[in-house]
N, C-alpha and C positions, 0 to 999 in steps of 0.2 A: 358745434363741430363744422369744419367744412366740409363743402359738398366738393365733388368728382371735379366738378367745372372749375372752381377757386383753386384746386392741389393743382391742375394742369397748368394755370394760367400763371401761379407763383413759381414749379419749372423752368417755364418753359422762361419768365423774366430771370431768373437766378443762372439759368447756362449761359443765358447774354450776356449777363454781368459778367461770368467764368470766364467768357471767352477774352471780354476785354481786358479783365486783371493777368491773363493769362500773356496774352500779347504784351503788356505793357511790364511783366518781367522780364520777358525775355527783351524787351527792347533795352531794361535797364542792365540787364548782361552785358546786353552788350558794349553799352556807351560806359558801363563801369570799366571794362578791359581795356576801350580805346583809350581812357580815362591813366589807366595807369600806364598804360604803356608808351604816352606821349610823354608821361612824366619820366619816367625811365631813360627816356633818349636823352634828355636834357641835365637828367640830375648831374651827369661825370662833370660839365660845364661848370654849372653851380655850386658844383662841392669845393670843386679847385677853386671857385672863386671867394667863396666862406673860409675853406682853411688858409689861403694866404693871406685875406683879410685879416684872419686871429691871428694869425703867425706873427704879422707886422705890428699887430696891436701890442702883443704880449713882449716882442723884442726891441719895442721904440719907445723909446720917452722924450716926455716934454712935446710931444706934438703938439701942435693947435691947425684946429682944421674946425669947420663950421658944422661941419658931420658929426665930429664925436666930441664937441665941449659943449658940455652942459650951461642949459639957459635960467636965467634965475627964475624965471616966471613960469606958472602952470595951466599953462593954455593947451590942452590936450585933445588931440585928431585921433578918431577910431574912423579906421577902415574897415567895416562890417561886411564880412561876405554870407550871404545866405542864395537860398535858390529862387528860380523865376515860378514856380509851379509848389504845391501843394504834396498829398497824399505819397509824404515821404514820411508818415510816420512824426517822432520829436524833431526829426531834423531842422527846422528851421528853428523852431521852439527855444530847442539848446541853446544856442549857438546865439540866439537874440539874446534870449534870457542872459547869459553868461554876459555883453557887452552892455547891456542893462543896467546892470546890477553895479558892475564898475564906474558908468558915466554917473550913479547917484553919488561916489566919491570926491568926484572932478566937476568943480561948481562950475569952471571956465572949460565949454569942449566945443568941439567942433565934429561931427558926426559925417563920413562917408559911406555910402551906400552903395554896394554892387549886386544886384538882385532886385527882382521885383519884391518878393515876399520882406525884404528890408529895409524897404523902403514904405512900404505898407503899413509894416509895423510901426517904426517910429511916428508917422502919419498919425497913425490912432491913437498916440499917447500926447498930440498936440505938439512932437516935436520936432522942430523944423530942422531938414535934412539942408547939408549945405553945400554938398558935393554928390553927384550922381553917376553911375556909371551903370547901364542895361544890357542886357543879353551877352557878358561878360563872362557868364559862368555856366552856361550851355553849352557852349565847345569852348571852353577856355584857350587863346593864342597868346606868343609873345607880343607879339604888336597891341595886347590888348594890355598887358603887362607894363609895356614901356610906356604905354599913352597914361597909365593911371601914377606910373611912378614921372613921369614928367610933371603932371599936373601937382601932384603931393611936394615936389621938390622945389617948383617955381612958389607955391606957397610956402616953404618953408624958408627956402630963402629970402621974401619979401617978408619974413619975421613976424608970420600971422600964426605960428605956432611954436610949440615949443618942447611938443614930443607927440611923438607918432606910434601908437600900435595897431596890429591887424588882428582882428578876432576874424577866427574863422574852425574850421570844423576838421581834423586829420584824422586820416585814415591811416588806423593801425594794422588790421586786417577787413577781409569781406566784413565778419560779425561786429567788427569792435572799433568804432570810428567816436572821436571826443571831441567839443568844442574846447578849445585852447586859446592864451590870446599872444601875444607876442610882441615884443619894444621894437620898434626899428630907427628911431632915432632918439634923441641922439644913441650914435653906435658903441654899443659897452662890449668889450670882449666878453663880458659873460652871456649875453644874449646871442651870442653870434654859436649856431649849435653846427658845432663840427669838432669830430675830433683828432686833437692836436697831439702828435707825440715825435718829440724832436729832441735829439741829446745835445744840441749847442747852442751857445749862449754868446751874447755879446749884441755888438748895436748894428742896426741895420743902416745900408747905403743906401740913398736914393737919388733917383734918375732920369729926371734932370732935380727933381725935389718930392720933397713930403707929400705935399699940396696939389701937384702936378698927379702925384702916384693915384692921392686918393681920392681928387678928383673922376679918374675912372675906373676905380675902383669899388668904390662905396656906389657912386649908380646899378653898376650890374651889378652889385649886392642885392640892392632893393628890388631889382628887377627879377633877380632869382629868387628871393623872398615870395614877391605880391603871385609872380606865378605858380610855385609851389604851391602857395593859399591856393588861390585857385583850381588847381587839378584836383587838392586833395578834397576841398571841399566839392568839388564835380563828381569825383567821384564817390566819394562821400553817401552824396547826395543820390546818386544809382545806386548804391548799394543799400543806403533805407527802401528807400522807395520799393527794389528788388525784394526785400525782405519781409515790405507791408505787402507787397502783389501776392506773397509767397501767402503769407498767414492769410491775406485774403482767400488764396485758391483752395487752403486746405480749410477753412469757413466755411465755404461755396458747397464745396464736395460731402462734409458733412451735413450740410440741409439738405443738398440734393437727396443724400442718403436716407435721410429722414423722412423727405417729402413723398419719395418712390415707392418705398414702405408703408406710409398710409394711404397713398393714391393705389397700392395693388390691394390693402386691405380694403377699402371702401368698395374698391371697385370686384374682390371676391364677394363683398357682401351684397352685394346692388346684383350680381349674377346668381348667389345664393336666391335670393329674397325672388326675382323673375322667375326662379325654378321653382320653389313654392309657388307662387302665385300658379303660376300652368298647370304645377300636380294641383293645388285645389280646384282648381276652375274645371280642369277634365274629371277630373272628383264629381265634383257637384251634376255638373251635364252629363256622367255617366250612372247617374243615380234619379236626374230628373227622366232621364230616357228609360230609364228601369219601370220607376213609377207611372209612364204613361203608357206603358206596353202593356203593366198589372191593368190599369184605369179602362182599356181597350179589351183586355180580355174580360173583365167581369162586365163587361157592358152588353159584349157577344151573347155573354149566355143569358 
């Protein structure tokens, strides 16, 4: 059993851990809310830009554009987004595991990485990362977005691949966040998620051309895409984490609870046990004092 000294000393480390799990939820509140709410500002942009994209796809034929025709060969790029930091819980776990699982499919791939924890990983399974991108998903920006869809796009173009998806991790609510993966080229109107509801039909005009259109069109696609990825998995990512600080705090509280309960029992015992000792002690000395006042008096006579 422990003594008084050991229940004090495991306290008084367990409120310091509380405090720190305690702070680093609420940090993750916070950066969860910033998180969505960056995302929010930008989504009216990106939606408009998904659904005209579908629109044109679904009302034009015979296009050929380098975007959306398919290539004979299976040389396939994941853009893996995970996070830079740990003690999120499955979060990175997921979300690896799931791009994993698929690259055992795809003999020919090509692997990009955004996160430290993603890059780590593949690391460990001996396999080599061929594309890098750091601190990408700790405050996620568009310029961070743009810079990783240029670099995905000058590769694509110089015909070192031949389809593109982004695994990453969406946030459905605070509780309920999923690693998902997602095609981004070539672009198929079924992959393109927006919803389309339009009563007419016929062929679409373009201006000055097709090519011209989707030319800048298909960039800010991918561009609203990789950043989405991003927020959501940012967010994502504070809302585990929030969740593990939480289950950690309510851990915490219940050892404490536990610990304060045998540290007040040990310590009513340890007070019991001194109060016997004093009643015996004054016991004994008022009974050896007895005996030598008897010893004193029959000696008088």
């Amino acid at each position: 059993m422990a003594d008084i000294t050991e229940i004090k000393h495991r306290i008084k480390s367990i409120q310091d851990t509380h405090q720190i799990t305690k702070a680093m939820e609420l940090i993750s509140v916070a950066k969860m809310r910033k998180a969505i709410q960056k995302q929010s500002f930008s989504s009216v942009y990106f939606d408009t830009v998904r659904y005209t994209l579908k629109d044109i796809m679904r009302h034009s034929t015979d296009i050929r554009h380098k975007y959306i025709d398919r290539r004979p060969d299976n040389r396939t790029a994941y853009i893996v987004v995970a996070g830079d930091k740990g003690l999120a819980g499955a979060f990175n776990n997921n979300v690896l595991n799931l791009a994993w699982k698929h690259m055992q499919e795809r003999p020919v791939h090509y692997i990009v990485t955004i996160g430290q924890m993603a890059r780590a990983y593949f690391e460990n399974r001996k396999q080599p990362v061929d594309l890098e991108f750091t601190h990408a998903v700790a405050s996620p920006t568009l310029h961070d977005a743009r810079g990783i869809t240029r670099d995905i796009l000058d590769l694509y173009d110089r015909n070192l691949m031949d389809e593109v998806y982004v695994v990453f991790t969406r946030m459905f609510s605070t509780s309920v966040h999923e690693p998902v993966m997602v095609k981004l080229l070539p672009v198929a109107e079924e992959d393109i998620e927006a919803d389309l509801n339009t009563d007419y039909s016929g062929q679409i005009d373009y201006d000055p051309s097709p090519n011209e259109v989707l030319n800048v069109l298909v960039p800010q696609y991918l561009i609203g895409m990789i950043y989405s990825a991003l927020i959501h998995s940012a967010a994502s990512e504070h809302a585990a984490r929030m969740m593990a600080m939480s289950n950690a705090n309510k851990n915490a509280e219940k050892m404490l609870d536990a610990l304060n309960l045998e540290y007040n029992r040990l310590r009513q015992s340890a007070i019991t046990t001194e109060l016997l000792d004093l009643s015996s002690g004054r016991f004994f000395s008022d009974n050896n004092l007895h005996q030598k006042v008897r010893h004193n008096h029959g000696k008088s006579r």
